[in-house]
DONU-23659 format. One record per residue (C-alpha): residue number from 1; x, y, z. Coordinates in steps of 0.1 Angstrom, whole numbers, padded with zeros to 4 digits, always signed. Layout:
// DONU-23659
<r><num>NUM</num><east>X</east><north>Y</north><up>Z</up></r>
...
//
This chain:
// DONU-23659
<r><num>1</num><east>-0002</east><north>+0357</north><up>-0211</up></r>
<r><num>2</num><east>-0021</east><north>+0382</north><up>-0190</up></r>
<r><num>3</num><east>-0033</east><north>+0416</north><up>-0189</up></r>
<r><num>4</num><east>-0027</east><north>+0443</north><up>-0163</up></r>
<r><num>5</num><east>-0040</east><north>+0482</north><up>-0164</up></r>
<r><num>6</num><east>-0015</east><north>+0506</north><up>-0157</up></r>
<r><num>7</num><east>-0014</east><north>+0542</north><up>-0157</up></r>
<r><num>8</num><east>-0001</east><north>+0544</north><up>-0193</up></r>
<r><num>9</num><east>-0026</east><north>+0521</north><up>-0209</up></r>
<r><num>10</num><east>-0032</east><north>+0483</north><up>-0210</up></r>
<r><num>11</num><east>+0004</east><north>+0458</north><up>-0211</up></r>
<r><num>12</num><east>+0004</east><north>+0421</north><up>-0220</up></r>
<r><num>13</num><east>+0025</east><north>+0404</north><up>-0189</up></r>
<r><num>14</num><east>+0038</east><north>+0369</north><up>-0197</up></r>
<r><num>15</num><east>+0034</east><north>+0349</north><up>-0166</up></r>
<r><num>16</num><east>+0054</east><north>+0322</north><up>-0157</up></r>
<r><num>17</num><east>+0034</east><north>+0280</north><up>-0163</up></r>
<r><num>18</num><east>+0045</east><north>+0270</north><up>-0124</up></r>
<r><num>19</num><east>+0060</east><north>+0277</north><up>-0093</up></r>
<r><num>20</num><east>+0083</east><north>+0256</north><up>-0076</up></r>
<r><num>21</num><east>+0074</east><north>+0253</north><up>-0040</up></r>
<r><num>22</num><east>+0112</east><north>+0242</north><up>-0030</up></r>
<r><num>23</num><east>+0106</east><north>+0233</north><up>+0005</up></r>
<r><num>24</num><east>+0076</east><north>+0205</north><up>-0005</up></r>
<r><num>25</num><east>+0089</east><north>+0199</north><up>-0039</up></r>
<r><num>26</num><east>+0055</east><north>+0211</north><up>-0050</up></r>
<r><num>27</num><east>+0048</east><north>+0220</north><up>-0085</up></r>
<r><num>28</num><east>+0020</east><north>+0248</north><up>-0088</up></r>
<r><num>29</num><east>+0008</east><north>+0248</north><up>-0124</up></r>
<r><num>30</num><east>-0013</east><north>+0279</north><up>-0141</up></r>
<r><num>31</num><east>-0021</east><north>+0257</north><up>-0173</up></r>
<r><num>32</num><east>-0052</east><north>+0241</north><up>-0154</up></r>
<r><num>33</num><east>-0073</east><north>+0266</north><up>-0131</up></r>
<r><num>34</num><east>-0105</east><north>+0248</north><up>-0128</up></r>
<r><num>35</num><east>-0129</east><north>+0245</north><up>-0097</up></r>
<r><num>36</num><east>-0126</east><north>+0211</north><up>-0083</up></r>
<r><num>37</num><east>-0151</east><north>+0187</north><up>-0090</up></r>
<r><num>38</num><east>-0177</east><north>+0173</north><up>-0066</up></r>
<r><num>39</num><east>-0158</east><north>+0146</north><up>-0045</up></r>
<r><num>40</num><east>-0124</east><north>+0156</north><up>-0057</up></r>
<r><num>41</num><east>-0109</east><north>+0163</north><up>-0019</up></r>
<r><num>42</num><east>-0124</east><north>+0128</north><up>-0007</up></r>
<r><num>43</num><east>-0105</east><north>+0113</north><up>-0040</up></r>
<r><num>44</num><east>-0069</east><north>+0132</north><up>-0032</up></r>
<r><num>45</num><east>-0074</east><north>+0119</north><up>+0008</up></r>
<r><num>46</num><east>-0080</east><north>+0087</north><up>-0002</up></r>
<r><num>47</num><east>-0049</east><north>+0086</north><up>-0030</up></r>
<r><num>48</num><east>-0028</east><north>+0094</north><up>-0007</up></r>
<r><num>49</num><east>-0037</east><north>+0078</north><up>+0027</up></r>
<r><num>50</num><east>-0020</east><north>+0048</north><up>+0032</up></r>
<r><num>51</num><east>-0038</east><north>+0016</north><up>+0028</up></r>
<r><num>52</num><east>-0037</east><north>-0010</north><up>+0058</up></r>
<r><num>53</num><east>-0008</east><north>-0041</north><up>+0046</up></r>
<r><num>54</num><east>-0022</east><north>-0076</north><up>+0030</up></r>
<r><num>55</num><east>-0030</east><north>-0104</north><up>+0058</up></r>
<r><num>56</num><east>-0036</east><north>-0137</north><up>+0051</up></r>
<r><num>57</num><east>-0046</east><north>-0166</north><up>+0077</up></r>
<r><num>58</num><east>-0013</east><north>-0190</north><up>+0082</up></r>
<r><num>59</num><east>-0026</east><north>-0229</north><up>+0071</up></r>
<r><num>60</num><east>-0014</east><north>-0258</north><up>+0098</up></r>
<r><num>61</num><east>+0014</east><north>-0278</north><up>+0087</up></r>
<r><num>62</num><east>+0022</east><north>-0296</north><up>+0118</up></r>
<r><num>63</num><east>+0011</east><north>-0300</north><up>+0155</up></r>
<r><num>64</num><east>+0030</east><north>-0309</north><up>+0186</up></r>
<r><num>65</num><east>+0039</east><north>-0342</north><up>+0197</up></r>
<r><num>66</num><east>+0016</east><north>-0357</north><up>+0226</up></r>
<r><num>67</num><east>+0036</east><north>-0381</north><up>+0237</up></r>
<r><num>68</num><east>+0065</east><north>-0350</north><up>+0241</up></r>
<r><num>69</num><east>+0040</east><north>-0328</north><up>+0259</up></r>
<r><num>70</num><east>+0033</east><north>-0356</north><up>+0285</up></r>
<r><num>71</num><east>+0072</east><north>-0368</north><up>+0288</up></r>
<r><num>72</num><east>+0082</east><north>-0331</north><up>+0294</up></r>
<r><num>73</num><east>+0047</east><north>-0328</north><up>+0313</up></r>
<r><num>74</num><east>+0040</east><north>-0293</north><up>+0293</up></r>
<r><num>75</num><east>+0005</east><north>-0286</north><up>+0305</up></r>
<r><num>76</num><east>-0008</east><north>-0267</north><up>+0272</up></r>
<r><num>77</num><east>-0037</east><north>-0263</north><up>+0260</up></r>
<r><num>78</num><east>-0045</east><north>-0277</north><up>+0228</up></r>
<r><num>79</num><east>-0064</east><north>-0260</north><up>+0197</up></r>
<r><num>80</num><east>-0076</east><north>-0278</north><up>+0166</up></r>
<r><num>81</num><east>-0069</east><north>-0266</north><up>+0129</up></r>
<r><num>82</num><east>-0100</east><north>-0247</north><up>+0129</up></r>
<r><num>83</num><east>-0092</east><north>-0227</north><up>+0161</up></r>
<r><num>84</num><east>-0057</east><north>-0216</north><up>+0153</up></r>
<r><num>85</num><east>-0055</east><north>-0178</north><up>+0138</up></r>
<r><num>86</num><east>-0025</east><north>-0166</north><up>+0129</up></r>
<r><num>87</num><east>-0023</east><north>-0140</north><up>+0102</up></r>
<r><num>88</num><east>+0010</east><north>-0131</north><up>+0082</up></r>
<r><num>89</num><east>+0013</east><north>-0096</north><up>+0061</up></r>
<r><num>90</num><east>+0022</east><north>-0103</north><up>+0026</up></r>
<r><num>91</num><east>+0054</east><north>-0084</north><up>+0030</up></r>
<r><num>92</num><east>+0062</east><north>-0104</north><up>+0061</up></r>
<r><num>93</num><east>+0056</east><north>-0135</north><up>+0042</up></r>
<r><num>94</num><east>+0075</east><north>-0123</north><up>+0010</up></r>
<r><num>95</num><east>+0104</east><north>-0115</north><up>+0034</up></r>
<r><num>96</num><east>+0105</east><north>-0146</north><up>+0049</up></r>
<r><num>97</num><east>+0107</east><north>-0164</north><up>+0014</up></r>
<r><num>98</num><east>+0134</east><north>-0139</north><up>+0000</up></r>
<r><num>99</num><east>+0153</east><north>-0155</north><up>+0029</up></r>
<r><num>100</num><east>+0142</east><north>-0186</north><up>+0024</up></r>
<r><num>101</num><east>+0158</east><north>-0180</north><up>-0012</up></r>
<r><num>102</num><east>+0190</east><north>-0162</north><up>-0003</up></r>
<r><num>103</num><east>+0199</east><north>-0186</north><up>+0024</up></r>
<r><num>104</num><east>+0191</east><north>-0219</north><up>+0002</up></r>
<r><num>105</num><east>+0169</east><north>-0235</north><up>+0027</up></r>
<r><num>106</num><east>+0131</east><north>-0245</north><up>+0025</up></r>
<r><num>107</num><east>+0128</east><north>-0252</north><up>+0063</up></r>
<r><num>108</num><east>+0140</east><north>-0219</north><up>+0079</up></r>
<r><num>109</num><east>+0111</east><north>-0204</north><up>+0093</up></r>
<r><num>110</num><east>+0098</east><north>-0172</north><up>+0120</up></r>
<r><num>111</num><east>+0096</east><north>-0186</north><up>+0152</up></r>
<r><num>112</num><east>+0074</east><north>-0167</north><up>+0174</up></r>
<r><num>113</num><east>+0072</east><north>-0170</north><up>+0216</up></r>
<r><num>114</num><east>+0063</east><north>-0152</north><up>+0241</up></r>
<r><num>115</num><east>+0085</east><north>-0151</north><up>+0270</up></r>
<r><num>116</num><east>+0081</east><north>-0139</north><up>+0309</up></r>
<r><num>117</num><east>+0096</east><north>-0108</north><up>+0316</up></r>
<r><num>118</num><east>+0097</east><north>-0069</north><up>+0311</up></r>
<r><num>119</num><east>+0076</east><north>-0043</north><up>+0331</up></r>
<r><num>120</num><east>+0043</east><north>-0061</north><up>+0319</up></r>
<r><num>121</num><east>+0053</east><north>-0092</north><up>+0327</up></r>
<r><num>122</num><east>+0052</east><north>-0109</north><up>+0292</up></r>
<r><num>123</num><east>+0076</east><north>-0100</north><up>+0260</up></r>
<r><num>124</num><east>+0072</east><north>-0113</north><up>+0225</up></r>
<r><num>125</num><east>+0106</east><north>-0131</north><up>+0209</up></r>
<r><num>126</num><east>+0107</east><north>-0133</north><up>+0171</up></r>
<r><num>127</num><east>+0138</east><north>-0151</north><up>+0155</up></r>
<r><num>128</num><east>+0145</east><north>-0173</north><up>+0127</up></r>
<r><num>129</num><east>+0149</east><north>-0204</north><up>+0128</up></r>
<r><num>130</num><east>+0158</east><north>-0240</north><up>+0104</up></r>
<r><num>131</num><east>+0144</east><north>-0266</north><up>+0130</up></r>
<r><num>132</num><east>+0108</east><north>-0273</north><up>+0150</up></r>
<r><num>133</num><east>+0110</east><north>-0285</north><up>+0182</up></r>
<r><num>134</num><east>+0084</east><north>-0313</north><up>+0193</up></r>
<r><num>135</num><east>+0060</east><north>-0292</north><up>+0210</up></r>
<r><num>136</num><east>+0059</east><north>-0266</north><up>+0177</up></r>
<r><num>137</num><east>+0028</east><north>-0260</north><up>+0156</up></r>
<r><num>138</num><east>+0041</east><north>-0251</north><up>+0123</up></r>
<r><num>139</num><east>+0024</east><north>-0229</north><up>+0104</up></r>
<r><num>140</num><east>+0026</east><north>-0214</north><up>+0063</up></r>
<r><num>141</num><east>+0014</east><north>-0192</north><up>+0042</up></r>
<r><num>142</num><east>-0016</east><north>-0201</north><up>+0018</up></r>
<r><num>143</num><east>-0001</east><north>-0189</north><up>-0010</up></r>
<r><num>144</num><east>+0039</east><north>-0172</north><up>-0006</up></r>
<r><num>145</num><east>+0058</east><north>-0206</north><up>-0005</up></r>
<r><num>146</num><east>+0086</east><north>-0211</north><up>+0023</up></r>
<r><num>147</num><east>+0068</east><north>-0189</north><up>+0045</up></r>
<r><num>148</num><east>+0064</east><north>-0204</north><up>+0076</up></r>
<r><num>149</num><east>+0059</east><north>-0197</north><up>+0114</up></r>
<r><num>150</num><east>+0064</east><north>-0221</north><up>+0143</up></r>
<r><num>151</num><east>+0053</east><north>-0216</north><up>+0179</up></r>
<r><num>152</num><east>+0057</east><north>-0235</north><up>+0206</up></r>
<r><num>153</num><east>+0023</east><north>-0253</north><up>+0229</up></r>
<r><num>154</num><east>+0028</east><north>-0229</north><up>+0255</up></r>
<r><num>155</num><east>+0032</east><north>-0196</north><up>+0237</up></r>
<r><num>156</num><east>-0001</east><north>-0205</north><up>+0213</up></r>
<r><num>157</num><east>-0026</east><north>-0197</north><up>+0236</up></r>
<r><num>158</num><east>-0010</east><north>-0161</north><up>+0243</up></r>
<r><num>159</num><east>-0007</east><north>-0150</north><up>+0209</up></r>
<r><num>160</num><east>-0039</east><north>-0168</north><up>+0187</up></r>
<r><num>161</num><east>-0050</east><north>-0143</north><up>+0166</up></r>
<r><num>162</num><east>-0017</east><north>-0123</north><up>+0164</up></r>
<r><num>163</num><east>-0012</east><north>-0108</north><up>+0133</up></r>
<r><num>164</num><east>+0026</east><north>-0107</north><up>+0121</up></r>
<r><num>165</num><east>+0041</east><north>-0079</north><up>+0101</up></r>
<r><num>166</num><east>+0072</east><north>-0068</north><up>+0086</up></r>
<r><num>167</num><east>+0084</east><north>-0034</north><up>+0090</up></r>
<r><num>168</num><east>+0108</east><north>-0012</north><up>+0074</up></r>
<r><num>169</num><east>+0119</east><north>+0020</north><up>+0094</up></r>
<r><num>170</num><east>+0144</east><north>+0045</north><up>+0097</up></r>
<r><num>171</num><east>+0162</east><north>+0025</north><up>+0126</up></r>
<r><num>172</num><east>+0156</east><north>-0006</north><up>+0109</up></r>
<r><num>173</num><east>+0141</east><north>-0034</north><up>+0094</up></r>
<r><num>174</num><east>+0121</east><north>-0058</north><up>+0118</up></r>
<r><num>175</num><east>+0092</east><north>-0086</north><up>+0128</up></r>
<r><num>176</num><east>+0070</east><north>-0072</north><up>+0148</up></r>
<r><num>177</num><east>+0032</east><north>-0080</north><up>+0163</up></r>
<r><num>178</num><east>+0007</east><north>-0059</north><up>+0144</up></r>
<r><num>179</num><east>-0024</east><north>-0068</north><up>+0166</up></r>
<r><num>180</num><east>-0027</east><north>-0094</north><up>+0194</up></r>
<r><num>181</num><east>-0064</east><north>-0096</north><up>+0211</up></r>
<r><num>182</num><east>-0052</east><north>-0116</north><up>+0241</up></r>
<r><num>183</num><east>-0027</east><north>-0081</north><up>+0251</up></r>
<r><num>184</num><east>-0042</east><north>-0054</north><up>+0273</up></r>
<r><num>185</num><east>-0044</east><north>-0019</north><up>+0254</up></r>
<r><num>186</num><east>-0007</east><north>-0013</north><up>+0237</up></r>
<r><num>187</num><east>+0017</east><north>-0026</north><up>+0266</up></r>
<r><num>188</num><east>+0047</east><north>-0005</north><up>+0276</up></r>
<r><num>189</num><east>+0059</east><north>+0025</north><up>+0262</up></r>
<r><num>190</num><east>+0091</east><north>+0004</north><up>+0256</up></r>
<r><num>191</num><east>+0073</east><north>-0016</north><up>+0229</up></r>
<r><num>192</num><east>+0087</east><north>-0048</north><up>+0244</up></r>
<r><num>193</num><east>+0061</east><north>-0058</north><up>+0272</up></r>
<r><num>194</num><east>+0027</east><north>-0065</north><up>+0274</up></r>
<r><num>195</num><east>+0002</east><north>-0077</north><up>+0299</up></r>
<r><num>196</num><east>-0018</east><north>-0107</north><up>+0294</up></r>
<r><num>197</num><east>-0056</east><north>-0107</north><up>+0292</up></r>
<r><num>198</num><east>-0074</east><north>-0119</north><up>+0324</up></r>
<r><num>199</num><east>-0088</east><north>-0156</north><up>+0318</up></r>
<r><num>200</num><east>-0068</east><north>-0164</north><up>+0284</up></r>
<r><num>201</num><east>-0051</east><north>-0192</north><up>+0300</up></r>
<r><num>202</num><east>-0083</east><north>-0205</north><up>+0318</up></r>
//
C-alpha cells in the first residue's frame, strides 16, 4: 500500500507486487527496493557472462609407423609425446563418447586434417571415423573415456596446439577449431580457409 495527496484529503492506493515486462519476460518486483550493494553490478556481469568451455590436453595413444612413413616416403616431421598439444572441450569429448555409446564401438574416433584448398589455401576436415591409418597419432582424453582424436603425420604440424570444440547453433550442431596458433588472424570470412603461418613447416 501507498499513500497519495489528493485534493480531497489523503487515499491509501494499493499498488500492484510486479510488473511484467512481456517483451524480456522481466519480472519487476516492488517487495525489495534496496540500494545495491558495493560490487553488486560486477556480481550480476559476471553471473551472467558466459564462461569460456572446459579444455583438457589430449594424452598419446599411438604414433605413426616409421617404416610406413619411409615406404610411402611421407616426409613429416616428427614430434615426441611431450611436444604434441591438442586440447579437446569437455563437451567435445562428452560428444564424442555419447557416440561412442550410441553407436556401440570403442574405436570410433574425430579424425582431424587439414587439407589444401579454399581461398587461403588450407581447409580443416573433421569426420568420424572407426579405423587409424599407419601414419595416425591417436590421441584421448585424460579422463572422458572413448574420446579420441587421430591425425595424420602430415596434418600434425599444421594444427599442434589446436583446440577442438563442440558446438551447438541454430543451423546446427558441429566440430569445429576453437584456436589454432599456427593460422594467420581468423582465415576467411567463409569460416572454411585459413592461411598457414610463415616457417611452421621449417
Amino acid at each position: 500500500m501507498m499513500l497519495r495527496l489528493t485534493s480531497t484529503g489523503i487515499r491509501r492506493v494499493s499498488v500492484a507486487r510486479s510488473v511484467h515486462a512481456t517483451q524480456s519476460q522481466l519480472w519487476l518486483s516492488t517487495r525489495k527496493c534496496r540500494a545495491p550493494q558495493p560490487g553488486s553490478q560486477n556480481r550480476r556481469f559476471l553471473a551472467t557472462t558466459h564462461e569460456p568451455p572446459s579444455t583438457q590436453k589430449l594424452t598419446v595413444q599411438g604414433f605413426p609407423s616409421l617404416e610406413y612413413l619411409e615406404e610411402e616416403e611421407i616426409n613429416a616431421k616428427m614430434f615426441s609425446e611431450n611436444d604434441i598439444k591438442i586440447s579437446l572441450t569437455d563437451r567435445a569429448a562428452e560428444k564424442l563418447h555419447h557416440v561412442s555409446e550410441s553407436q556401440k564401438d570403442p574405436t570410433v574416433a574425430l579424425r582431424l586434417a587439414v587439407d589444401s584448398g579454399g581461398c587461403h589455401g588450407f581447409q580443416y576436415r573433421l569426420e568420424l571415423a572407426n579405423q587409424s591409418a599407419p601414419d595416425d597419432y591417436r590421441l584421448s582424453h585424460p579422463s572422458i573415456s572413448h574420446a579420441s582424436v587421430v591425425i595424420d603425420a602430415t596434418s600434425l604440424p599444421m594444427v599442434n596446439g589446436t583446440t577442438i570444440d563442440f558446438a551447438t547453433e541454430l543451423i546446427g550442431s558441429q566440430f569445429q577449431i576453437l584456436e589454432n596458433p599456427n593460422a594467420v588472424g581468423g582465415g576467411c570470412g567463409c569460416g572454411i580457409s585459413w592461411e598457414l603461418k610463415p616457417g611452421v613447416l621449417d
